[in-house]
C-alpha positions as CSV (number, residue, x, y, z in Angstrom):
1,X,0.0,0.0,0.0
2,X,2.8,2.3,1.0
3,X,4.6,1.9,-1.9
4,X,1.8,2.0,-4.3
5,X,1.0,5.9,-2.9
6,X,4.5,6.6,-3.5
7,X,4.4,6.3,-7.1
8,X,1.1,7.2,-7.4
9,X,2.7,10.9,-6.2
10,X,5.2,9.8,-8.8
11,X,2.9,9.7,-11.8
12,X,1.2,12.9,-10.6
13,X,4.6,14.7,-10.5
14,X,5.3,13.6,-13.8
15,X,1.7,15.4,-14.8
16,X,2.5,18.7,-13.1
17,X,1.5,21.9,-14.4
18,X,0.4,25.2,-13.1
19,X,-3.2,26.1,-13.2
20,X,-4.2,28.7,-16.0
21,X,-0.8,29.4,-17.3
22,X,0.9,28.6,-19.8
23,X,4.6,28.8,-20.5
24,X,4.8,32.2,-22.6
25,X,2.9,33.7,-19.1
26,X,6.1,32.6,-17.2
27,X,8.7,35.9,-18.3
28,X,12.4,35.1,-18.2
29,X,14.0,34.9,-14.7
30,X,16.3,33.7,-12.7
31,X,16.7,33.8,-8.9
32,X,19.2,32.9,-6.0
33,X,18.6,30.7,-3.8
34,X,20.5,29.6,-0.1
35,X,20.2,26.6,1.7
36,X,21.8,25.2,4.7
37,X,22.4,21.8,3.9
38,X,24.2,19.8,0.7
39,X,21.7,18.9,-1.9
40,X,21.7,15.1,-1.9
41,X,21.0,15.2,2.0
42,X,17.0,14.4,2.8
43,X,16.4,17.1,4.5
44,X,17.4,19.3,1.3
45,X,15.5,16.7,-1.1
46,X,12.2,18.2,-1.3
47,X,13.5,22.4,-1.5
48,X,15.3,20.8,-4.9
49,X,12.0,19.6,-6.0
50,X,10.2,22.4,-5.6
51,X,13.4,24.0,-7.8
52,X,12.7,21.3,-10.5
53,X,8.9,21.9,-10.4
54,X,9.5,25.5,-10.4
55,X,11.8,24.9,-13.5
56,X,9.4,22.4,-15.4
57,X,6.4,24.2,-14.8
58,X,7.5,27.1,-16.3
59,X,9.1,25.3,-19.3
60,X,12.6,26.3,-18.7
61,X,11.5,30.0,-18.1
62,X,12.2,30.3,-14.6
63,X,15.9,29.5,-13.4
64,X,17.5,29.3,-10.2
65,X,21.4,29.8,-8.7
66,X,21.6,27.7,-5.8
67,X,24.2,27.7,-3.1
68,X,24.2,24.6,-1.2
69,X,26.0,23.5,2.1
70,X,25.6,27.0,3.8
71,X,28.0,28.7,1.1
72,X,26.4,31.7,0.9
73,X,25.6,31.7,4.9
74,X,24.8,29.6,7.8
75,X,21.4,28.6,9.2
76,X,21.2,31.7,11.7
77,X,22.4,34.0,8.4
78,X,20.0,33.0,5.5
79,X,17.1,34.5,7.1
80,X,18.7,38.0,7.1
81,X,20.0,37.5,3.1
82,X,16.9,36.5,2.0
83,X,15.3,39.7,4.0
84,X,17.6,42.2,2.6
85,X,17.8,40.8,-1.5
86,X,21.3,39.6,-0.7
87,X,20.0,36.2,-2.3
88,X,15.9,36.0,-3.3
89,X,14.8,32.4,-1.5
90,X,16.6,30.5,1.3
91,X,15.5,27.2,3.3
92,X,16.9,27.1,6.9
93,X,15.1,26.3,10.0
94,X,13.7,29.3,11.8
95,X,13.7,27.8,15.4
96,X,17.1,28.4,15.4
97,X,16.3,32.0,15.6
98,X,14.1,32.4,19.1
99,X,14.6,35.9,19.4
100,X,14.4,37.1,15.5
101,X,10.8,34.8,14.9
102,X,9.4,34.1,18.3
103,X,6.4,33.2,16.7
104,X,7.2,31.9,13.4
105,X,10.3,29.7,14.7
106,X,7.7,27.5,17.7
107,X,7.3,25.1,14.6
108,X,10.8,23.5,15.1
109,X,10.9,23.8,18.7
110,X,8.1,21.7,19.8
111,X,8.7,17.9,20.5
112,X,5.4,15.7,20.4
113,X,3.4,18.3,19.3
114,X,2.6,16.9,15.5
115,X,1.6,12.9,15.0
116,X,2.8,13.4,11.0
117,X,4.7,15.1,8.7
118,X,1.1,16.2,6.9
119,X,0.0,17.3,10.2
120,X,3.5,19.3,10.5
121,X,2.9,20.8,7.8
122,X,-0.4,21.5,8.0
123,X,-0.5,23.1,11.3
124,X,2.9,25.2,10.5
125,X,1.1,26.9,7.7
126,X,-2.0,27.7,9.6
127,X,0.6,29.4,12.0
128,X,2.2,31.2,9.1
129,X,-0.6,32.6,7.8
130,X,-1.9,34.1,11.5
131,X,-2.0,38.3,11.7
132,X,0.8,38.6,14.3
133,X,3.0,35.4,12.3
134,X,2.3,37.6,9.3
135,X,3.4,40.9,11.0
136,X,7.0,39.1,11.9
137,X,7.4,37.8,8.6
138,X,7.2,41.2,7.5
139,X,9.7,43.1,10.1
140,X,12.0,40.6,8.3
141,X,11.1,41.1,4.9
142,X,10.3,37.4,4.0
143,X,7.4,35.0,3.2
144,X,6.8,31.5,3.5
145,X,6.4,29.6,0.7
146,X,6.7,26.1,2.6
147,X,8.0,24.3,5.2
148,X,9.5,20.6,4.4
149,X,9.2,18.0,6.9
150,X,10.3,15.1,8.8
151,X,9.2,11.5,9.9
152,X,8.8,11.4,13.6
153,X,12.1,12.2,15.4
154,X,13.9,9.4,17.5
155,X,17.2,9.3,18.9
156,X,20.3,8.1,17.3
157,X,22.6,6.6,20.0
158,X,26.1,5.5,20.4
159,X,24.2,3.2,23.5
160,X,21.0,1.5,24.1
161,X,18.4,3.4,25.5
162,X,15.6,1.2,27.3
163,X,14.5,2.8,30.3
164,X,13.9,6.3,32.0
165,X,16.9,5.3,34.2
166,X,19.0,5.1,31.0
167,X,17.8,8.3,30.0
168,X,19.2,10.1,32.8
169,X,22.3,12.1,32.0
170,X,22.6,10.9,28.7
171,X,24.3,14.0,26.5
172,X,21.6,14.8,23.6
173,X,22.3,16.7,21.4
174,X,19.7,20.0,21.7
175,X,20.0,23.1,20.2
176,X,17.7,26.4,20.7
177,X,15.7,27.0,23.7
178,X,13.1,24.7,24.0
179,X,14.6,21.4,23.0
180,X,16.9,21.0,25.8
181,X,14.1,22.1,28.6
182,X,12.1,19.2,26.8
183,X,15.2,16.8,27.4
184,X,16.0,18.2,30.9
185,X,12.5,17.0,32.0
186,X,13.7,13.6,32.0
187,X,16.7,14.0,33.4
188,X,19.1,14.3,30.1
189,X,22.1,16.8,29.6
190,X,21.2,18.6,26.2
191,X,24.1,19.9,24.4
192,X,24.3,22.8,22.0
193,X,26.2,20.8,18.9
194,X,26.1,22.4,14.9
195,X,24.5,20.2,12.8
196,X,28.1,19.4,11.1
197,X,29.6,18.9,14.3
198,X,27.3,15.4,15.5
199,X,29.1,13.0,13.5
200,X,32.4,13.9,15.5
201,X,30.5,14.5,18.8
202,X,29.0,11.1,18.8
203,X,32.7,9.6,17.3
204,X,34.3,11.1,19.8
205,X,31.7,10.7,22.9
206,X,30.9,14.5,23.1
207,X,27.3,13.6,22.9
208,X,25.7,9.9,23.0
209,X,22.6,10.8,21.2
210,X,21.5,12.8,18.1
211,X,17.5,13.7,18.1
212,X,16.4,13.6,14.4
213,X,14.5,10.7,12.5
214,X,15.8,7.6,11.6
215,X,16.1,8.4,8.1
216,X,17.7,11.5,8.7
217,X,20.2,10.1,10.7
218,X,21.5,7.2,7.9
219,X,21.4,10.1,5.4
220,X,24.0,12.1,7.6
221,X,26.1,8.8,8.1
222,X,25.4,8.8,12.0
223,X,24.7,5.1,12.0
224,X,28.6,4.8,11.8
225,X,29.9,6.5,14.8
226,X,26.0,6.2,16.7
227,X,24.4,2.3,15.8
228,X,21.4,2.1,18.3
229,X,18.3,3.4,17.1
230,X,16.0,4.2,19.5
231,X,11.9,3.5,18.8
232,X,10.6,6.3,21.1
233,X,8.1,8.2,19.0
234,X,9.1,12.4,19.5
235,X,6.9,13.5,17.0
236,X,7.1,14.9,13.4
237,X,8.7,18.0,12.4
238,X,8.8,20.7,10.3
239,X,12.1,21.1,9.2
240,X,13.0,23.9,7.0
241,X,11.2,26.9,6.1
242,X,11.0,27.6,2.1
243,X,11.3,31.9,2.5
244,X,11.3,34.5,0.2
245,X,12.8,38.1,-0.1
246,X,8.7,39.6,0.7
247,X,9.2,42.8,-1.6
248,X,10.3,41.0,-4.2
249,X,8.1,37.7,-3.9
250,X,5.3,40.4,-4.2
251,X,6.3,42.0,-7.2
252,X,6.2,39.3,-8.9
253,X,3.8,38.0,-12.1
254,X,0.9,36.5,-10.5
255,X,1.3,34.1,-12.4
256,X,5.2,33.6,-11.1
257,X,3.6,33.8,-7.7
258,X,1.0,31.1,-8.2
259,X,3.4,28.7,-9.8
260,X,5.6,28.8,-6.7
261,X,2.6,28.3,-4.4
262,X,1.3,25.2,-6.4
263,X,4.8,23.8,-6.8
264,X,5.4,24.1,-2.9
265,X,2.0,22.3,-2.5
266,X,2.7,19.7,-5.4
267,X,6.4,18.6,-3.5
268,X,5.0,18.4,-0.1
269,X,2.5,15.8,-1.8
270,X,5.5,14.0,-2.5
271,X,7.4,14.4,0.2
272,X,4.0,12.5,2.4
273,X,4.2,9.5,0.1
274,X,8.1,9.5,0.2
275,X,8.2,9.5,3.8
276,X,5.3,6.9,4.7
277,X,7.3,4.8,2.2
278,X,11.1,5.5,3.9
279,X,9.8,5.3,7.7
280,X,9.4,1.5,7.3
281,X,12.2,0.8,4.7
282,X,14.4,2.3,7.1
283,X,13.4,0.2,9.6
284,X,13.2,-3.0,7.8
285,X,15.7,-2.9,5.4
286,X,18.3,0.1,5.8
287,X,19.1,-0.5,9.5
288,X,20.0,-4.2,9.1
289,X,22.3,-3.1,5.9
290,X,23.9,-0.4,8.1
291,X,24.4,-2.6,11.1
292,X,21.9,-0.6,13.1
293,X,20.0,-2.0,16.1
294,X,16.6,-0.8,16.6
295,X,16.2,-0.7,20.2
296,X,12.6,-0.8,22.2
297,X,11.7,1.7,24.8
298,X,10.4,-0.1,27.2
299,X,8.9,2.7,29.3
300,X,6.9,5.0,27.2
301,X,4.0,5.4,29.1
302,X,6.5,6.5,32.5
303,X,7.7,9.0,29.3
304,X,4.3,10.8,28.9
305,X,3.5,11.2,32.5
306,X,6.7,13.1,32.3
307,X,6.3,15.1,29.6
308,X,6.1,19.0,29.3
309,X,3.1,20.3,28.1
310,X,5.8,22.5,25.5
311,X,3.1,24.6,23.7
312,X,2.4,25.6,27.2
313,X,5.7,26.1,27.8
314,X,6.1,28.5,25.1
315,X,3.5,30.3,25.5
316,X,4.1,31.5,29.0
317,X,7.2,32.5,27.7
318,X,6.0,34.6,24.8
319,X,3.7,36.0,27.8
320,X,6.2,37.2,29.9
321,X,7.9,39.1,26.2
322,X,4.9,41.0,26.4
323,X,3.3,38.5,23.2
324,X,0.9,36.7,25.4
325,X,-1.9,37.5,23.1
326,X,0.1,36.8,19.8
327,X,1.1,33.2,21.6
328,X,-2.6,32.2,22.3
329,X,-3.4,32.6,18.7
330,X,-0.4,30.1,17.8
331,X,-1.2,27.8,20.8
332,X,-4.4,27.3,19.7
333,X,-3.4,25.4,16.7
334,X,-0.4,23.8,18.4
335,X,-3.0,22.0,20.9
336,X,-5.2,21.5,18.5
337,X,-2.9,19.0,16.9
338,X,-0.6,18.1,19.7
339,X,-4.0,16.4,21.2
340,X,-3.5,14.1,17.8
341,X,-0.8,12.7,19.1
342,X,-0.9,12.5,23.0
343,X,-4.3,11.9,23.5
């Protein structure tokens, strides 16, 4: 079944074309375009199909420049390129930026808050598209087209993990601000690594644990230095934000504009059937080529009595900024589909 809806989105790729346009409507243009990770990496897979859409559906009209790997800047920097026309789109994760997008950036922070990557997604663009989310995009200049998206996180381990017990003072690797207060809840030591830096943290014993998905973690070559793959569901996650310089995203054909739009919908289709397909290939065939052991949590229901309430969290953060009102707005959809996946 899996693997039939995968290439069912295949065939309908193959079948893409923007709504009411044609490819004379598409003028001549070519953009740059940042992004913070290589492009044969998985969390980069799905920003170069939305290039490739964006390409085919404007029958060669449209062109882009990319500069992969964090060449032209590093996660933290791309927001501020793209806001100032130094490059015209970038993908980086925006929870790495607390203080720039309180609001906007809660999509990446949030551990068990989103059952599945459509849900991720979903609820990430309802907060994008709220008045006060809208009103921080623009201090900065940028829109979002899309946010790509992740199979439910797990841990990555250079031990076994079993048992609360086993989870205490275990070094996991955490960055931002509400990652490692998730972590700390259970007695872990978060550690603030750059995403280069893990494979050589777990090699080394700097960290014992990476917290991405499984699929995520073979595509960075983790299984080598980290072989213990730990089952405990941490919930899906939006990954990267697809943004755009706003003044000049606006300008814009309309046509231009709704080609991008439909193209961002059209891979995140893909991306779904892709990763329902992956999460249990990984599992069942990847990890046993890789010499991975996928370990059993044996205590997860100890694990949600534990939990944080994070939205909560977050919100009585943003509160005490003086954004309590802006928060509620957000939290409101964050509950509404964290109660998908803890309920």
């Amino acid at each position: 079944m899996q693997l039939r809806k995968f290439l069912a989105a295949a065939v309908a790729a193959l079948a893409f074309a923007p709504t009411g346009a044609l490819a004379e409507d598409y003028p001549k243009m070519s953009f740059t375009y940042a992004h913070m990770i290589g492009p044969t990496h998985a969390l980069a897979k799905f920003d170069n199909r939305w290039i490739e859409l964006v390409e085919e559906g404007s029958d060669g009209q449209i062109t882009f420049e990319v500069f992969w790997s964090g060449s032209m800047g590093g996660p933290t920097e791309i927001p501020d390129l793209v806001g100032s026309g130094a490059v015209d789109f970038g993908s980086t994760a925006l929870g790495y930026l607390p203080s720039q997008f309180p609001l906007a950036g809660v999509v990446g922070q949030m551990q068990r808050t989103f059952a599945t990557p459509p849900d991720a997604r979903s609820a990430s663009m309802k907060i994008f598209s709220l008045p006060p989310v809208q009103e921080e995009l623009a201090r900065n200049n940028v829109t979002i087209l899309n946010t790509t998206t992740a199979n439910p996180y797990n841990l990555t381990c250079n031990k076994p993990l079993r048992t609360m017990a086993d989870l205490e003072g275990t070094r996991i690797r955490a960055n931002g601000k509400y990652p490692p207060a998730f972590f700390s809840a259970f007695g872990a030591s978060p550690q603030t690594v750059a995403f280069a830096e893990m494979y050589e943290g777990l090699e080394k014993g700097l960290i014992d644990c990476a917290w991405m998905s499984h699929d995520f973690a073979i595509s960075s070559n983790l299984n080598e230095v980290a072989p213990y793959a730990i089952d405990l569901n941490l919930g899906a996650v939006p990954a990267t934000q697809l943004l755009a310089n706003r003044q000049k995203f606006e300008s814009l054909p309309e046509a231009v504009q709704t080609l991008m739009h439909e193209a961002a919908e059209q891979s995140s289709q893909e991306e779904f059937a892709y990763l329902e397909e992956v999460f249990q290939t990984t599992i069942d065939e990847v990890m046993p080529e890789k010499s991975m052991e996928y370990v059993h949590f044996e205590e997860a229901e100890a694990f949600t009595e534990v939990e944080p309430d994070m939205p909560q969290m977050w919100a009585d953060d943003l509160a005490e900024m003086g954004l309590g009102d802006a928060a509620e707005q957000v939290k409101a959809v964050l509950d509404e589909y964290r109660a998908k996946l803890v309920n």
